[in-house]
N, C-alpha and C positions, 0 to 999 in steps of 0.2 A: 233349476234353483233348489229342487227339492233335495236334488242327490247332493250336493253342495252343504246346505244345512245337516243332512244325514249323516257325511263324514266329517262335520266338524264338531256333530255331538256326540260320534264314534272316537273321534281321535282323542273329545276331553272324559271321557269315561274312562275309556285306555288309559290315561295317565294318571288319571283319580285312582282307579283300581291295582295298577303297580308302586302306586305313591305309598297306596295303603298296604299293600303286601311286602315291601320296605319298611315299613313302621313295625309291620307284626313279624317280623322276622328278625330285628333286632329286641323287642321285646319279649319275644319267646327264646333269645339267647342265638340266635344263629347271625355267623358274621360277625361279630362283633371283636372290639379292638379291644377291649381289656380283658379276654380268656383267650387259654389256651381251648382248641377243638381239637379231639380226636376222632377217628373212626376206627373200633376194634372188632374182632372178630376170635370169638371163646372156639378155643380146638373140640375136636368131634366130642373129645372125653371130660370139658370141665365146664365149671359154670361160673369160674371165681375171675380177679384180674388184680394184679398189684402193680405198684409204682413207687419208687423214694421220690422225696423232693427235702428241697430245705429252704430257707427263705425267711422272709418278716413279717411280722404279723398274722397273721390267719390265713387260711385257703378254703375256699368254698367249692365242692364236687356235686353235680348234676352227674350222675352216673349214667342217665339215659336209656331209665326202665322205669319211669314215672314214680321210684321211691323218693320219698323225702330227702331233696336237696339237703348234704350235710355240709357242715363249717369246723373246722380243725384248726388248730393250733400250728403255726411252723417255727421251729426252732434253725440257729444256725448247725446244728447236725444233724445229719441224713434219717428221715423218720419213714416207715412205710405204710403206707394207706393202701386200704384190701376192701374191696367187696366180691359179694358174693350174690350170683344173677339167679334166678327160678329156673332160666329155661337150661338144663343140660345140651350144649356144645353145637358147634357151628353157629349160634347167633351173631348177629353185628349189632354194636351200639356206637352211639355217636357219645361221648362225655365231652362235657367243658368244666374247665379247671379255671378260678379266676382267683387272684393274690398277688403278692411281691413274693415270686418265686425266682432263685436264684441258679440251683441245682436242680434236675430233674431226671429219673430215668426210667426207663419201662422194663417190665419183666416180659420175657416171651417164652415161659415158663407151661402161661396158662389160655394166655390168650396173643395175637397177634395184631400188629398195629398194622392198619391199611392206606391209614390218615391222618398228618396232624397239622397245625396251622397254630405258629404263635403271631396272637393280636398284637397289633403296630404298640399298644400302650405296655405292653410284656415288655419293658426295658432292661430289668434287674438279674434278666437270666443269661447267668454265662456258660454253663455246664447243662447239655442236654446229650442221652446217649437213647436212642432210639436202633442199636443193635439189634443183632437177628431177628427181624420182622419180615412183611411183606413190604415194603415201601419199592413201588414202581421209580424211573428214573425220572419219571415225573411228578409223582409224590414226592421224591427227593428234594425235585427244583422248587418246586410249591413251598415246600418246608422254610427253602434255601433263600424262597422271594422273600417270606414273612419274615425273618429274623429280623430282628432291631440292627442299628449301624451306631449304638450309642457305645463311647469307648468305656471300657471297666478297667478298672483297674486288676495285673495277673492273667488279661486275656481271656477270650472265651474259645471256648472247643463244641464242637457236634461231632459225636462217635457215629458211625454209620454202618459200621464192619456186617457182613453176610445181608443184608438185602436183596432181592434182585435186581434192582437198579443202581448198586451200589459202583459199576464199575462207569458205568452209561452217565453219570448223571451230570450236570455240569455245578461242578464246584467251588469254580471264579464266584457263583451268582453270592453263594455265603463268603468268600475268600476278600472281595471287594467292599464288603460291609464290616470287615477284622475279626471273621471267624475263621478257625482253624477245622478242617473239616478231616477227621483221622476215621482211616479203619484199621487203626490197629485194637488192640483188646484193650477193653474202656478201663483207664484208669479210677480208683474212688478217687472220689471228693474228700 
């Protein structure tokens, strides 16, 4: 009887304790449907990272070096957002980007993309070029799960060109939701 009562105040602790680790992982920003997450990684020699976006209203950037969460303005033309990290080269950070973003692309310039995931509430983005990075064929498909299946008007596109998983990955998963998945050389917005 003992062992009986034992696992059954085992099993409601277990699910107390993940209930609560779910609550604080949405409020500490992680998983969450209304940002975009990425995972990046600064080359041996820099410590910066940039990206365009364009969109409505405002965008708020967690950089993911525990500086002061910033909030920017987005216009409908292409504007580019830059920071700059402490640590010189090879670090990884995780950033989340949360707004009505429409356009977006990454530079891999200074740093390398490993990971991104757009949140189910991300509706309004039709242009995303995530070009020469690292994205595995499964980071690809990850990508390819999250994208919205909301129709825009003019169509939406994901550039993908030089990846390593670029050739491996499966396509259909974004193709069946009405994105066009190109690697040829990313056109502006």
């Amino acid at each position: 009887m003992k062992k009986i009562i034992f696992l059954v105040v085992a099993t409601i602790l277990a699910t107390a304790f993940v209930a609560c680790q779910k609550d604080n992982d949405n409020e500490n920003g992680n998983n969450r449907d209304d940002q975009i997450t990425t995972t990046i990684r600064t080359w041996s020699d820099a410590s910066s990272i940039f990206f365009e976006a364009s969109g409505i209203g405002t965008m708020t950037i967690n950089w993911g070096d525990e500086t002061t969460i910033e909030t920017y303005p987005l216009s409908s033309k292409r504007l580019e957002y830059f920071h700059k990290y402490s640590n010189i080269g090879g670090s990884s950070y995780s950033i989340k980007i949360s707004g009505n973003i429409t356009h977006m692309g990454w530079d891999s310039e200074y740093a390398e993309l490993t990971y991104i995931n757009i949140g189910k509430k991300i509706t309004t983005l039709s242009y995303l070029d995530v070009s020469y990075h690292s994205l595995s064929d499964g980071a690809l498909n990850s990508l390819f799960e999250s994208l919205h299946d909301k129709t825009i008007s003019g169509g939406k596109i994901v550039y993908i060109r030089s990846n390593p998983g670029t050739k491996s990955c499966d396509r259909s998963i974004a193709e069946k939701k009405g994105w066009t998945v190109s690697t040829n050389y990313p056109e502006n917005w």
